[in-house]
VOSE-11698 format. One record per residue: residue number from 1; residue in three letters; x, y, z of N, C-alpha, C in turn. Coordinates in nm, 4 decimals, m for minus. Layout:
VOSE-11698
NODE domi kolmar     n.px     n.py     n.pz    ca.px    ca.py    ca.pz     c.px     c.py     c.pz
NODE  NUM    ala        X        Y        Z        X        Y        Z        X        Y        Z
...
end
This chain:
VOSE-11698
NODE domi kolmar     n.px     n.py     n.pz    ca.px    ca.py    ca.pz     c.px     c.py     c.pz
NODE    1    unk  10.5049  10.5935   8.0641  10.6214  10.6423   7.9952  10.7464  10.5660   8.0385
NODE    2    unk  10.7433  10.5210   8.1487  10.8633  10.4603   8.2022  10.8347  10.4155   8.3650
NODE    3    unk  10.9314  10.3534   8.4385  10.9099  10.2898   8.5765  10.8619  10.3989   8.6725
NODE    4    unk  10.8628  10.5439   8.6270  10.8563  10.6498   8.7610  10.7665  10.7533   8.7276
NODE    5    unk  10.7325  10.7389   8.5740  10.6567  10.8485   8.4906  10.5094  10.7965   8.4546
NODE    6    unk  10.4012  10.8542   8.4308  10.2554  10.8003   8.3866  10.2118  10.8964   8.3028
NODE    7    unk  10.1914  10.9038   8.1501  10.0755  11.0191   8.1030   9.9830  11.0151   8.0865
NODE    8    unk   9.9040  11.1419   8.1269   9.7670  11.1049   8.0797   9.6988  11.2115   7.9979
NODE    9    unk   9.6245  11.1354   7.8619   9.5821  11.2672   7.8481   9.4491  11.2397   7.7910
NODE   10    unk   9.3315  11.3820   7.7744   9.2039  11.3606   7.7752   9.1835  11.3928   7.6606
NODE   11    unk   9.0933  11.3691   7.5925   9.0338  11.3647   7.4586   8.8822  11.3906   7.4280
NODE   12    unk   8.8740  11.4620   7.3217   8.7211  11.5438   7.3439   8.6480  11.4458   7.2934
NODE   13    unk   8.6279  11.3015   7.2226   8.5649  11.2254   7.2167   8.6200  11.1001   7.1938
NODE   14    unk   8.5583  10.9856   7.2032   8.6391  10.8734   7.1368   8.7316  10.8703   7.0029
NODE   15    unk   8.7079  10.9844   6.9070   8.8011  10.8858   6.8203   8.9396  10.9104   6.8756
NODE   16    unk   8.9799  11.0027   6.9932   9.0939  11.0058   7.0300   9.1926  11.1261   6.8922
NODE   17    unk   9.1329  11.2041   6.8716   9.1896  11.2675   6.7635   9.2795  11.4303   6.8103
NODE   18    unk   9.1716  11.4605   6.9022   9.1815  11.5876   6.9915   9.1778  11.5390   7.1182
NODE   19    unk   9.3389  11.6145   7.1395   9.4011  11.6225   7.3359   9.2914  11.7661   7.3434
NODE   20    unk   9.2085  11.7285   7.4782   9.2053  11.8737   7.5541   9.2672  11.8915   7.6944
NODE   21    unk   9.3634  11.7861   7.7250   9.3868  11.8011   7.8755   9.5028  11.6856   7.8522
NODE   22    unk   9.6175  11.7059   7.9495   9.7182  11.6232   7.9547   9.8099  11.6451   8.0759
NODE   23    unk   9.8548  11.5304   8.1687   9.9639  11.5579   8.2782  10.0329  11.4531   8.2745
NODE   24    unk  10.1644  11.4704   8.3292  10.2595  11.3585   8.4030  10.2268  11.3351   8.5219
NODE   25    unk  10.2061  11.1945   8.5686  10.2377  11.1540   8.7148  10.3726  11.1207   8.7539
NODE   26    unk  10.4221  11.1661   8.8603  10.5409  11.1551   8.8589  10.6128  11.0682   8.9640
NODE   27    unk  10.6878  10.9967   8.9799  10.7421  10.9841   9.1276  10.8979  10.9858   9.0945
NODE   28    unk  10.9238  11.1219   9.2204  11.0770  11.1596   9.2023  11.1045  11.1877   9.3504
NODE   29    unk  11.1676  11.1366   9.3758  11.2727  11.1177   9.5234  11.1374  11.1358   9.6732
NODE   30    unk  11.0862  10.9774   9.6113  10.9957  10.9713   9.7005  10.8356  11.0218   9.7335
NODE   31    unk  10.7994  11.1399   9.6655  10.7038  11.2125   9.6035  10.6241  11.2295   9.5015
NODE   32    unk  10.5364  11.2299   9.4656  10.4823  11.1866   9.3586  10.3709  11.3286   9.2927
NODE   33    unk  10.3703  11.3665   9.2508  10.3366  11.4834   9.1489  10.2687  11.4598   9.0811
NODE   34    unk  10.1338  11.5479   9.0198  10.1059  11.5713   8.8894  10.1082  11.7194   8.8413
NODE   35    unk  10.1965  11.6500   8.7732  10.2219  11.7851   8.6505  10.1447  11.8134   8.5448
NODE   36    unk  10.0984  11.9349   8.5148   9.9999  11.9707   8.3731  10.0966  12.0947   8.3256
NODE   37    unk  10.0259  12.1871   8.2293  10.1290  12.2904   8.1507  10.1510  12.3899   8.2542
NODE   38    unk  10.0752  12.4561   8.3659  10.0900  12.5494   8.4636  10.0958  12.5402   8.6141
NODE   39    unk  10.0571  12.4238   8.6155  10.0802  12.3800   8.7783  10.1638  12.2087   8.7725
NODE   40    unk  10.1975  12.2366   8.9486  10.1963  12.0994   8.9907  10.1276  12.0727   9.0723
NODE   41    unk  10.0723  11.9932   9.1021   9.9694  11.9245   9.2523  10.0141  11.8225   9.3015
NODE   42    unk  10.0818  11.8271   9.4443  10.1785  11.7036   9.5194  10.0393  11.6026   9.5133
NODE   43    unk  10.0707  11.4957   9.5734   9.9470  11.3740   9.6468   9.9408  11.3837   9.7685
NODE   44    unk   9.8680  11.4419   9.8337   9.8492  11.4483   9.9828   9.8191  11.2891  10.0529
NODE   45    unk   9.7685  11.1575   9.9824   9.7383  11.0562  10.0127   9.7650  10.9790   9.8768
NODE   46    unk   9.8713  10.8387   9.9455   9.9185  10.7701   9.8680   9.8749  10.6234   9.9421
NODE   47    unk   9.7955  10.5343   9.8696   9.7424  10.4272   9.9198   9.7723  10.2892   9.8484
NODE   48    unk   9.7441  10.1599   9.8248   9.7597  10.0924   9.7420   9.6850  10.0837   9.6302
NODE   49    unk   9.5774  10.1269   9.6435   9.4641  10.1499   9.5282   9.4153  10.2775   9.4842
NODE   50    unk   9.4785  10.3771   9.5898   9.4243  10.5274   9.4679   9.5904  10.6007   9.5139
NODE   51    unk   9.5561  10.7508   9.4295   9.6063  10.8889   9.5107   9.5537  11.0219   9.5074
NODE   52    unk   9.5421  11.0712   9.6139   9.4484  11.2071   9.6095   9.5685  11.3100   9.6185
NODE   53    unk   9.5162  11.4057   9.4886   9.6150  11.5144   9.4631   9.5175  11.6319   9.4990
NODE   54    unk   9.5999  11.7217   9.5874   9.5207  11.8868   9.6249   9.6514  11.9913   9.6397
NODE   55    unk   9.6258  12.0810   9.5730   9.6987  12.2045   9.5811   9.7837  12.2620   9.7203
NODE   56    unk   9.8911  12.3019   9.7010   9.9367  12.2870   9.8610   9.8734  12.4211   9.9011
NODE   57    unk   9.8391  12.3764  10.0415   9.7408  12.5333  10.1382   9.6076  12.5220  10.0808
NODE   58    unk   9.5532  12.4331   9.9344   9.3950  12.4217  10.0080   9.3321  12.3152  10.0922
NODE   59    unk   9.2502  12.3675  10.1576   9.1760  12.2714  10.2183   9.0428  12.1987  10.1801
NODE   60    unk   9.0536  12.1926  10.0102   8.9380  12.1693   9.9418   8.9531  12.1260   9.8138
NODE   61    unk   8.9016  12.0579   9.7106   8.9114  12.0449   9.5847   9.0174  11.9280   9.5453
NODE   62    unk   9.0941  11.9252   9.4333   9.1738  11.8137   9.3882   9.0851  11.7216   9.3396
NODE   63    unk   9.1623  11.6130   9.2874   9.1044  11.5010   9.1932   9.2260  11.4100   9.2997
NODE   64    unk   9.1417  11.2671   9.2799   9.1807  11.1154   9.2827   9.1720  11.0149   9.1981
NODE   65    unk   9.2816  10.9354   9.2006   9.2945  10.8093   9.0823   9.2568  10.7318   9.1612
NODE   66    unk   9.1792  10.6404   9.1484   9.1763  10.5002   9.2270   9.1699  10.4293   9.0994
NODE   67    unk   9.2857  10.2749   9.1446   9.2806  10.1651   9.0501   9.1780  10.1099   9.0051
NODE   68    unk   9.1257  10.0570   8.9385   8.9907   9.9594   8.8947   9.0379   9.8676   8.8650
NODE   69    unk   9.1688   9.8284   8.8003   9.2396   9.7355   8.7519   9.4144   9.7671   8.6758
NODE   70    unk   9.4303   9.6695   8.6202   9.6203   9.7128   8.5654   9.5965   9.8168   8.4702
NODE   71    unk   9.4581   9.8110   8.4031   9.4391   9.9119   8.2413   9.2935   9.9785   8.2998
NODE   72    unk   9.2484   9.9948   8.4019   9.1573  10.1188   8.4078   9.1712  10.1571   8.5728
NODE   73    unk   9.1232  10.2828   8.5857   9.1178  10.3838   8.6655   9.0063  10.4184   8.6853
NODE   74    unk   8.9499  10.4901   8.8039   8.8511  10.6277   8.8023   8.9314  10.7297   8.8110
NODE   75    unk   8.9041  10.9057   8.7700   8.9339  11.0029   8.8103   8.8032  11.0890   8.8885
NODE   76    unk   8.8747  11.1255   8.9582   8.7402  11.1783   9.0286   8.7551  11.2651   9.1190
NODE   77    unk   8.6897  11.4061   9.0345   8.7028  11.5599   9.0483   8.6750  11.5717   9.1940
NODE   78    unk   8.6783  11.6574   9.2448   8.6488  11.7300   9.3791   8.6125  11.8471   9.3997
NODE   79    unk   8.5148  11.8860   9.4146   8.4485  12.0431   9.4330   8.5708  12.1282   9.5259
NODE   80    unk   8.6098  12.2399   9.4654   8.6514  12.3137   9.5623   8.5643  12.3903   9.6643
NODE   81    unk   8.4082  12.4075   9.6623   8.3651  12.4694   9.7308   8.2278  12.3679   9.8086
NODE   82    unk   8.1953  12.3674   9.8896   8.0699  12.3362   9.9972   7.9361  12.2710   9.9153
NODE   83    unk   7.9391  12.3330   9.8078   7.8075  12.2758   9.7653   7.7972  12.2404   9.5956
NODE   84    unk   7.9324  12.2272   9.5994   8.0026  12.1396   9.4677   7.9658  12.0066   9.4521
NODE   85    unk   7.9366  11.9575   9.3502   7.9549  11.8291   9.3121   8.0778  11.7789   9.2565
NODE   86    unk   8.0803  11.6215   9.2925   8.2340  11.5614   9.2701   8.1627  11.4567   9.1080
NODE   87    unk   8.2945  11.5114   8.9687   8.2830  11.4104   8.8688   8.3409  11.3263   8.8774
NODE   88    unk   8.3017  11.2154   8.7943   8.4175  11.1221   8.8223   8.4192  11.0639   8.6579
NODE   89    unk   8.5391  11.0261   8.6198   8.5573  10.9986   8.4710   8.6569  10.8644   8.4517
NODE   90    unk   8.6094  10.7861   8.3893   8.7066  10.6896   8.3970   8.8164  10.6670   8.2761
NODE   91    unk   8.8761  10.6065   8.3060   9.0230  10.6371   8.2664   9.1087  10.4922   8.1841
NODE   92    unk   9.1383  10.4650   8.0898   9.1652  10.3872   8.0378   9.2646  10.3161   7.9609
NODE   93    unk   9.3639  10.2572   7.9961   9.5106  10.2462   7.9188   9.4355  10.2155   7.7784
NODE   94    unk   9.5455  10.3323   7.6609   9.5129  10.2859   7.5299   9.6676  10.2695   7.4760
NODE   95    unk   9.7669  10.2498   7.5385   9.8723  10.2389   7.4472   9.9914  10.2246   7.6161
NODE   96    unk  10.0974  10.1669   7.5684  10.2316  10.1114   7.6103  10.3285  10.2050   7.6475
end
C-alpha cells in the first residue's frame, strides 16, 4: 500500500473473485503490527527474512511470514495447542 503499510488478502480460490481473509502489516513508530477486522497481533520476532506474529500473553500459536523472494512469501500457521499441526500457505504478490 505504501513505504510502512502491506495488504494482504486471502481468496477462496484462484480466480481471486472472493476475499475470505484480509490484514494490514504495519510499521508505525518502530513496531510492526498485523491488523485484521477484530484484532491486532504485535511481531514478537523481526528478522531479515521473516516475522513471527503471537498474541500478547500467549505463549503459543501465531503465524510467520518468511521471504521466499521480492513477490513471494510463506505464511505459516502455528498450533496454539501441543499437538497441533503448523500450515503453511504461500503467499504471492498479485498487484502494486
Amino acid at each position: 500500500m505504501d513505504d510502512s503499510t502491506m495488504l494482504m488478502r486471502a481468496f477462496s480460490d484462484s480466480t481471486l473473485r472472493t476475499v475470505t481473509d484480509s490484514s494490514r502489516i504495519e510499521l508505525r513508530n518502530g513496531t510492526v503490527v498485523s491488523r485484521g477486522d477484530r484484532t491486532a497481533t504485535p511481531a514478537i520476532e523481526v528478522t531479515a527474512t521473516q516475522v513471527r506474529f503471537r498474541q500478547e500473553g500467549a505463549s503459543s500459536g501465531g503465524f510467520t511470514f518468511s521471504r521466499v523472494s521480492n513477490d513471494e512469501w510463506t505464511a505459516t500457521l502455528h498450533p496454539a495447542t501441543d499437538n497441533g499441526r503448523e500450515t503453511v500457505y504461500v503467499m504471492r504478490r498479485i498487484g502494486q
